[in-house]
N, C-alpha and C positions, 0 to 999 in steps of 0.2 A: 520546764516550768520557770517562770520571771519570778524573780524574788518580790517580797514588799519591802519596799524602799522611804521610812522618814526621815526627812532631818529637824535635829534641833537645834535653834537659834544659839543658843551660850549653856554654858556647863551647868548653870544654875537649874535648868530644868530636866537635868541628868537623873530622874527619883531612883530609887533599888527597882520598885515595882515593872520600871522600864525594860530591866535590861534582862528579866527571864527569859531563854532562849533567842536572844539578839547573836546574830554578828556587828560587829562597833567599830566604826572608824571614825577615830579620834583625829578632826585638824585643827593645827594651830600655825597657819602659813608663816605667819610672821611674828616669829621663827621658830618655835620650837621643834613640830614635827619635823618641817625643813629642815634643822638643824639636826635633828637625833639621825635621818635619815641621810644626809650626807656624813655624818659620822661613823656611821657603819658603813657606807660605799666606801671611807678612807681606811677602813680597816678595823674599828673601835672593836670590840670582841662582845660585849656587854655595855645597857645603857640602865641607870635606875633614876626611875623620874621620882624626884623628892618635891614633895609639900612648899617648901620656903627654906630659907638659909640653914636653919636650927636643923631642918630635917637632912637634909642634905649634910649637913659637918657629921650626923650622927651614923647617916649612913656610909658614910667615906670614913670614918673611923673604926668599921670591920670589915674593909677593902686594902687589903696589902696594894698599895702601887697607884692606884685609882687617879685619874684625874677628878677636878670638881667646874663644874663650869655653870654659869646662870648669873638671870638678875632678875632684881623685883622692879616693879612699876620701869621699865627701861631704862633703870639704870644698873649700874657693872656692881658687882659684890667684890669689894675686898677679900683678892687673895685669890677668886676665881676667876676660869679661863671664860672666853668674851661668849656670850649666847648665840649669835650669829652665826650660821653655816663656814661663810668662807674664813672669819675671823678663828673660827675656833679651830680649822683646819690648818691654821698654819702651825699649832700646835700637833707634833711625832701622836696622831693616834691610833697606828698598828700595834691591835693587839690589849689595846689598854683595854679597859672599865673604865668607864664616866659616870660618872655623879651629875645628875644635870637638874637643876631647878629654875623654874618659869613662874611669871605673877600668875598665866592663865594654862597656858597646854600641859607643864606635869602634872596639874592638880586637877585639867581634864580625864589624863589616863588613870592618874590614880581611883578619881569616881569611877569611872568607867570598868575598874579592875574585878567588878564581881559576873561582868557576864562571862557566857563560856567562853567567849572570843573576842580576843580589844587587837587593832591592829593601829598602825600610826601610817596616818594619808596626810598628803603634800601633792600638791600641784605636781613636784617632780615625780613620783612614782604613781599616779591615779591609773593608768593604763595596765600596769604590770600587776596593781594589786585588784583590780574588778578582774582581770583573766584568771588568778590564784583564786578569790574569794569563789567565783561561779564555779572552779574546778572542784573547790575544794569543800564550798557549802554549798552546793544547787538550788539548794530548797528552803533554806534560812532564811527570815525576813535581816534584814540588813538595816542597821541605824546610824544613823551620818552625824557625828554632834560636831556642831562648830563651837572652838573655846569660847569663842567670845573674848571681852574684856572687860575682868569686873562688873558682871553682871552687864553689862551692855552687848549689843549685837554688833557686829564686826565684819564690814564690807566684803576683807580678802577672804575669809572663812567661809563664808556665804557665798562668793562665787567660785570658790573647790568645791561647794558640797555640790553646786550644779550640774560643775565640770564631769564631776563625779557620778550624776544621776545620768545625765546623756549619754557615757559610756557605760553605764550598765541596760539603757532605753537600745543603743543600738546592737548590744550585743541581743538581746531578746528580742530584737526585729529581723538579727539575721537567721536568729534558730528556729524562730517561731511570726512569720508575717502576720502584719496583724495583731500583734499582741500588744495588751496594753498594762505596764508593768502599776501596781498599785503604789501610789504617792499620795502623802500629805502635804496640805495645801504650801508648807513654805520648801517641801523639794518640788511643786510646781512654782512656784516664787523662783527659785536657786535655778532652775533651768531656764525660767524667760530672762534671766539675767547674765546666764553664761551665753545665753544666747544674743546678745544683744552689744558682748563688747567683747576683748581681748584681755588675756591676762593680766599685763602686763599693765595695761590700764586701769582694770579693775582694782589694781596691787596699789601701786602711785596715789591714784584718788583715795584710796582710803585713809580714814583717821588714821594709822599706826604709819601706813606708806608716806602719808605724807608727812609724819612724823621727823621719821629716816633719812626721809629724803632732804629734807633741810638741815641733818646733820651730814648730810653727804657720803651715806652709806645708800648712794644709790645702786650700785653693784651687789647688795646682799640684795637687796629687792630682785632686780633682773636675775638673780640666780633663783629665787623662788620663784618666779612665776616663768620656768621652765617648763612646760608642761610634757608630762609623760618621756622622760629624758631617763628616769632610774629606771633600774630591775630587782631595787629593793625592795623586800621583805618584810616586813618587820613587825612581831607580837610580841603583847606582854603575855607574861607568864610568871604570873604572881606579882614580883616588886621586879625583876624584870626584863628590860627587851631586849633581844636577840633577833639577829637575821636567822629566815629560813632557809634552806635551802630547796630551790626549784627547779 
């Protein structure tokens, strides 16, 4: 059976109504998921995505040890470790709890937190987590939310959720030829668009990429738009994320 597959543009159209029997994968390329998800491939043990600063000091303050890492609007929070995949990785995190807060992606997963199942999707692990999701949900319809930013649509996000829709389109064409996986019209949007360019470019051209990129954090970019490079895991469960094991 192909699962049904929407995605949605930015968090803002994440309603409760939505997420009754969903599978949910939450992307927020640049960087949050990226980020939670290289954090656990370094080791982090536990990740809790908090709201904004307030939420995050509140939740690290009944976390013996915890690191705290995040920023609002792109910029760095006093006193916390950098948002960025590789920046926050040069930070010892085997074993830790992090505390992590984002302007868009924790306050995606947190909306996201009342379906049965929120997992956290990155360009780096999309392969490894459409093989777990088919394994594990066959018959689920699947909903793709891209954070967005601030209520606006978000080029790199939009082209994971495509990335995203063509391997689970081809995994259903090899079980079942011929088959035609159900989409709404902006995961057919997200697919003529993964289709039509390379990550890596789709990442740079964007508002946020091109952001970065003129602060010369080009290297946090080219590490997200890795595609299918992890074998991480990773669902929330309750306040929060843990690797699974597969």
């Amino acid at each position: 059976m192909t699962p049904r597959l929407h995605v949605l543009l930015k968090k803002e159209d994440l309603e409760p109504t939505l997420l009754s029997g969903q599978v949910v994968i939450v992307l927020d390329i640049l960087f949050a998921t990226s980020s939670i998800l290289h954090a656990l491939a370094q080791g982090t043990e536990s990740v809790y995505p908090a709201l904004d600063e307030r939420d995050a000091l509140t939740i690290g303050a009944g976390l013996d040890g915890c690191l705290r890492a995040g920023e609002y609007r792109a910029e760095a929070l006093p006193g916390f470790l950098p948002a960025m995949p590789l920046m926050l990785a040069k930070t010892r995190l085997q074993g830790k709890s992090l505390v992590y807060c984002t302007t868009n992606g924790t306050v995606a997963l947190r909306r996201a937190a009342r379906a049965p199942f929120v997992y956290v999707g990155a360009l780096l692990n999309a392969a490894a987590l459409v093989r777990y999701i088919l394994r594990a949900h066959p018959a689920d319809p699947v909903l793709i939310v891209c954070s967005g930013s601030g209520g606006r649509f978000n080029l790199e996000d939009f082209y994971a959720a495509g990335h995203f829709v063509q391997l689970f389109q081809a995994h259903a064409a090899a079980v079942e030829p011929g088959a035609e996986t159900e989409l709404n019209d902006a995961a057919h949007a997200a697919v003529l668009l993964a289709r039509a360019t390379v990550p890596m470019t789709a990442l740079v051209t964007s508002r946020v990429g091109r952001m970065f990129q003129a602060r010369g954090e080009v290297e946090e970019i080219e590490y997200c738009a890795r595609a299918d490079t992890l074998d991480v895991i990773a669902r929330l469960d309750g306040e929060v994320i843990r690797r699974i094991s597969v």
